[in-house]
C-alpha positions as CSV (number, residue, x, y, z in Angstrom):
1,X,71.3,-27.7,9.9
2,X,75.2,-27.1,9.4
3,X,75.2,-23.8,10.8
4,X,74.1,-22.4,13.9
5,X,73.4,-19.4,11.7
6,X,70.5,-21.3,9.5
7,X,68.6,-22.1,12.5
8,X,66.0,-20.0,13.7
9,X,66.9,-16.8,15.7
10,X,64.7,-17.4,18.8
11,X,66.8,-21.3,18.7
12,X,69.7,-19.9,18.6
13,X,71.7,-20.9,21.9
14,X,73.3,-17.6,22.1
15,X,69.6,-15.6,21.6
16,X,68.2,-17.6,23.7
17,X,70.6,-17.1,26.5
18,X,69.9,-13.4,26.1
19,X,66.6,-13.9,26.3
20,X,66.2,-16.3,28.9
21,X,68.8,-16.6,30.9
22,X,71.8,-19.1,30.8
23,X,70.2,-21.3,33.4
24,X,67.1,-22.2,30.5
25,X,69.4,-23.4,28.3
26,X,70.7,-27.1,28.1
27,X,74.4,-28.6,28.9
28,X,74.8,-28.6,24.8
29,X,73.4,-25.3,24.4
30,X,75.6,-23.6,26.8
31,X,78.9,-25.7,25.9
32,X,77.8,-24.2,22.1
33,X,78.2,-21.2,22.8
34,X,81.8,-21.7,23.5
35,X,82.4,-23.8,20.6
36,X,81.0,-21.2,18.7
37,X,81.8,-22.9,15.2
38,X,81.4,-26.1,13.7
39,X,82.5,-27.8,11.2
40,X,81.4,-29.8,7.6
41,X,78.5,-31.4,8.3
42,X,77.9,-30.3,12.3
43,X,77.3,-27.3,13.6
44,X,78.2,-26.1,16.8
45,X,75.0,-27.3,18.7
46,X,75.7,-30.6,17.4
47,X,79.4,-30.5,17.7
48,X,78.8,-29.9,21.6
49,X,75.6,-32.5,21.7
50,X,78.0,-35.2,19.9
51,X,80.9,-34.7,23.0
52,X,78.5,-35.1,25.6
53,X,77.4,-38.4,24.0
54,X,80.6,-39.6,23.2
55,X,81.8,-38.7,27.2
56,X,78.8,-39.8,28.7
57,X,78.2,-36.7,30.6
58,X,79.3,-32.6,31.0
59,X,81.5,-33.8,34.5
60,X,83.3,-36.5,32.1
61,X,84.2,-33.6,29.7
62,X,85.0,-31.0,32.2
63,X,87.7,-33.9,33.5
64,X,89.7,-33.6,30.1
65,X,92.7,-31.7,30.2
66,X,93.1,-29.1,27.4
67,X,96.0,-30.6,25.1
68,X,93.2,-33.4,24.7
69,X,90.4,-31.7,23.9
70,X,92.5,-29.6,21.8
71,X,92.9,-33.5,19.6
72,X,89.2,-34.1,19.8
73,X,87.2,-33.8,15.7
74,X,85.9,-30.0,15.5
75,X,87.6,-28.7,18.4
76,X,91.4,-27.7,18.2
77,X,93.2,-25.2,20.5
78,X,91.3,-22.3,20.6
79,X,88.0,-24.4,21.1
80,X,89.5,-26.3,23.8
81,X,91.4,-23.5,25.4
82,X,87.5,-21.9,25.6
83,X,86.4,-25.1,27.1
84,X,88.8,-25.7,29.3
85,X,88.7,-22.1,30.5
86,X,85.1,-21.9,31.1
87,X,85.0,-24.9,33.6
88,X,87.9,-23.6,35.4
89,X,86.2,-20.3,35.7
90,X,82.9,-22.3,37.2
91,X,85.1,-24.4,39.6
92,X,86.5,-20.6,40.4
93,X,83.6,-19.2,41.2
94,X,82.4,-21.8,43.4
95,X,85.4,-21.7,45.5
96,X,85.1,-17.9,46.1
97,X,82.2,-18.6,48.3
98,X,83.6,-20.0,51.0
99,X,86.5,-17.3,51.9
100,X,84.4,-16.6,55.0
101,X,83.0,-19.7,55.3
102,X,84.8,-22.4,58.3
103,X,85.7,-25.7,56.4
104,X,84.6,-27.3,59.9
105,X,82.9,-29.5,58.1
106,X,83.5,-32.8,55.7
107,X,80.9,-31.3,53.5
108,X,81.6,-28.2,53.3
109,X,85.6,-29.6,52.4
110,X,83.7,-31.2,49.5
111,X,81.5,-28.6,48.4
112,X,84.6,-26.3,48.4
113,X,87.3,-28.5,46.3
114,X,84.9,-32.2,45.0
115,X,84.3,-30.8,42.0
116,X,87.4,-29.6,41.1
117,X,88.5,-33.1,42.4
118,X,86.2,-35.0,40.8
119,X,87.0,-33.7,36.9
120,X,90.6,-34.9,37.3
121,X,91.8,-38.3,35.4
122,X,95.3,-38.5,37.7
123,X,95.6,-38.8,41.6
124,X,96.2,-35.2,43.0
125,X,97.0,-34.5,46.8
126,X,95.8,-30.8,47.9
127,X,96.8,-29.0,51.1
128,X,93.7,-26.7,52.3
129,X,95.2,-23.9,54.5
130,X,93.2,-22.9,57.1
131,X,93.0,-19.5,59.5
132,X,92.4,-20.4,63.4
133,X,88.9,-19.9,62.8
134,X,89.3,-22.7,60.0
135,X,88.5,-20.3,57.1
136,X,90.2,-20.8,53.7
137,X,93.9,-19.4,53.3
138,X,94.9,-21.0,50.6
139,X,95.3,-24.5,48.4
140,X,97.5,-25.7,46.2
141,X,98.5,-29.2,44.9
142,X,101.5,-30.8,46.4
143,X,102.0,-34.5,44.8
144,X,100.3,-35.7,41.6
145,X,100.4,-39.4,41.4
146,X,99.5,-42.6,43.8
147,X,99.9,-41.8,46.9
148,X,102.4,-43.2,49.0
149,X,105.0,-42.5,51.7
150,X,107.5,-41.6,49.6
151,X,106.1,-39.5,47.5
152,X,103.5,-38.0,50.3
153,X,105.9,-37.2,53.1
154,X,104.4,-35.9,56.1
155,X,107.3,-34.0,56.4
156,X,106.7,-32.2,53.0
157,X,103.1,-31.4,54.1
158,X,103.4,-29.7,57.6
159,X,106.4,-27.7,56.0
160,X,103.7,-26.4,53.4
161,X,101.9,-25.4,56.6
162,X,104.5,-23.7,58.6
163,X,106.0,-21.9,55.2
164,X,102.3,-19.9,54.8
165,X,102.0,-19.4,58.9
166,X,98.5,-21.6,58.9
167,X,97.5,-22.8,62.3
168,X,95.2,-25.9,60.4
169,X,94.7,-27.5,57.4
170,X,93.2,-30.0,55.5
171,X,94.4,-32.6,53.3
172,X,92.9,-33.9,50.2
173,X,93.2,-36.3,47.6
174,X,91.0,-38.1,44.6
175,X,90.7,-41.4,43.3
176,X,89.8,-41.0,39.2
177,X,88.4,-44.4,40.2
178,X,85.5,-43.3,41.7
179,X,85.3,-44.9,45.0
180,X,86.8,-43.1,47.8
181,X,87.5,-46.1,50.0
182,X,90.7,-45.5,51.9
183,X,93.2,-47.8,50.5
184,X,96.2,-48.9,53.5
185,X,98.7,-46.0,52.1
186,X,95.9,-43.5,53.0
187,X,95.7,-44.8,56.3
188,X,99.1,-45.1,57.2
189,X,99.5,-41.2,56.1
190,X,96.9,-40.1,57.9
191,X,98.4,-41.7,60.9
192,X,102.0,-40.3,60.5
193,X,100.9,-36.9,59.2
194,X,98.1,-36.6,62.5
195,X,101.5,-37.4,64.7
196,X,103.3,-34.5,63.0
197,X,101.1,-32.1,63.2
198,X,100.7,-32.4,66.6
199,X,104.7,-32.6,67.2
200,X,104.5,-29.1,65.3
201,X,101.2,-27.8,67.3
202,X,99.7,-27.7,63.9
203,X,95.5,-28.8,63.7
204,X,95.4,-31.7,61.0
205,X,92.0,-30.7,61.0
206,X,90.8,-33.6,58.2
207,X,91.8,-36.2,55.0
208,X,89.2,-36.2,52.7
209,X,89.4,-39.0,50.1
210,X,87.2,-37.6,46.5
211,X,85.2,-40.1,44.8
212,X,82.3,-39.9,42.3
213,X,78.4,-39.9,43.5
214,X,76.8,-43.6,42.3
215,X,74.6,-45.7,43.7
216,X,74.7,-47.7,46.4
217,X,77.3,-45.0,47.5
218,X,76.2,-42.9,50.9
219,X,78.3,-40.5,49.9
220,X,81.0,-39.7,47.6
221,X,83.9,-39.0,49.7
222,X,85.4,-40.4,53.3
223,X,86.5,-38.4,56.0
224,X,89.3,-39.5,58.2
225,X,87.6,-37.5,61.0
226,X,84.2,-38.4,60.8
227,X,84.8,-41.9,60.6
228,X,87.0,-41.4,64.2
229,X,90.0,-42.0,62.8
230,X,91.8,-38.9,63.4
């Protein structure tokens, strides 16, 4: 059917959200309601079922920035501005959670910020600002990029730190590669950053590398701490 409109009303993704809740409907049902209208020959439903396919799965999709969705057939600004909205909004709404929550724990560090991670196609370093009890502050991206000494100075990070009055933090970084292997640059960062902090009497409390679940995988991130390291 072209149109959303010619199905029937209890098939309806919208209806049925009403109805039953947005957790009965599927990953194409839900992304339709967003897309809202097709186009010649695809409706909405199949507009959303078609960029699932074609990306493989709803976290490939949620990884594309905006000004490339907004290129993708039957989409265009406004649809991708809804898109890209909507998964920011979930990532959000996630991260709310853990205000009162102590990021003690590698886990919990990628509970908070992996997904968010995890939909990026570039390299992004994150500072998570912690209280004394280790509860969120803040976060906020300092490098995009490789990183590297020069363009990750451990300088640049405990400044971050002493600029917002944060007693501990965490640092963060993806690999769009998947594997979250420390590469030697991680390593050597960790090391120099770990020797700062403690010049400043800062807690570098962990370095959490973001990589993608597979299998094979234990699990899809490394922590500097867990593995003794820091």
């Amino acid at each position: 059917m072209s149109r959303i409109h010619d199905m029937p009303e209890d098939d309806r993704p919208r209806e049925r959200l009403l109805r039953l809740g947005a957790g009965a409907l599927s990953d194409a049902e839900l992304l339709a309601i967003f897309i809202n209208t097709g186009v010649k020959g695809e409706n909405a439903l199949q507009v959303a079922q078609r960029l699932l396919r074609e990306q493989g799965s709803l976290r490939h999709l949620s990884r594309i920035e905006a000004g490339e969705l907004a290129h993708m057939r039957a989409l265009g600004p406004a649809k991708a501005a809804h898109l890209a909205a909507a998964f920011e909004l979930g990532r959000r709404a996630e991260q709310e959670s853990f205000r009162e929550v102590p990021l003690d724990k590698p886990e919990l560090v990628y509970r908070f910020i992996g997904a968010e991670m995890q939909s990026l196609s570039y390299e992004s370093v994150r500072i998570i600002l912690l209280t004394q009890r280790l509860c969120l502050m803040r976060h906020e991206e300092l490098f995009r990029g490789t990183v590297n000494e020069s363009s990750a100075h451990p300088r640049e990070i405990v400044t971050k730190a002493l600029a917002h009055r944060a007693p501990a933090f965490v640092l963060v970084h993806n690999h769009p590669s998947g594997d979250p292997s420390p590469s030697d640059a991680d390593k050597r960062l960790t090391r120099r950053l770990k020797d700062a902090a403690e010049l400043l009497g800062l807690l570098f409390a962990d370095h959490l590398v973001i990589g993608c679940p597979a299998e094979g995988r234990a699990l899809p991130y490394f922590s500097f701490r867990e593995h003794g390291m820091l």
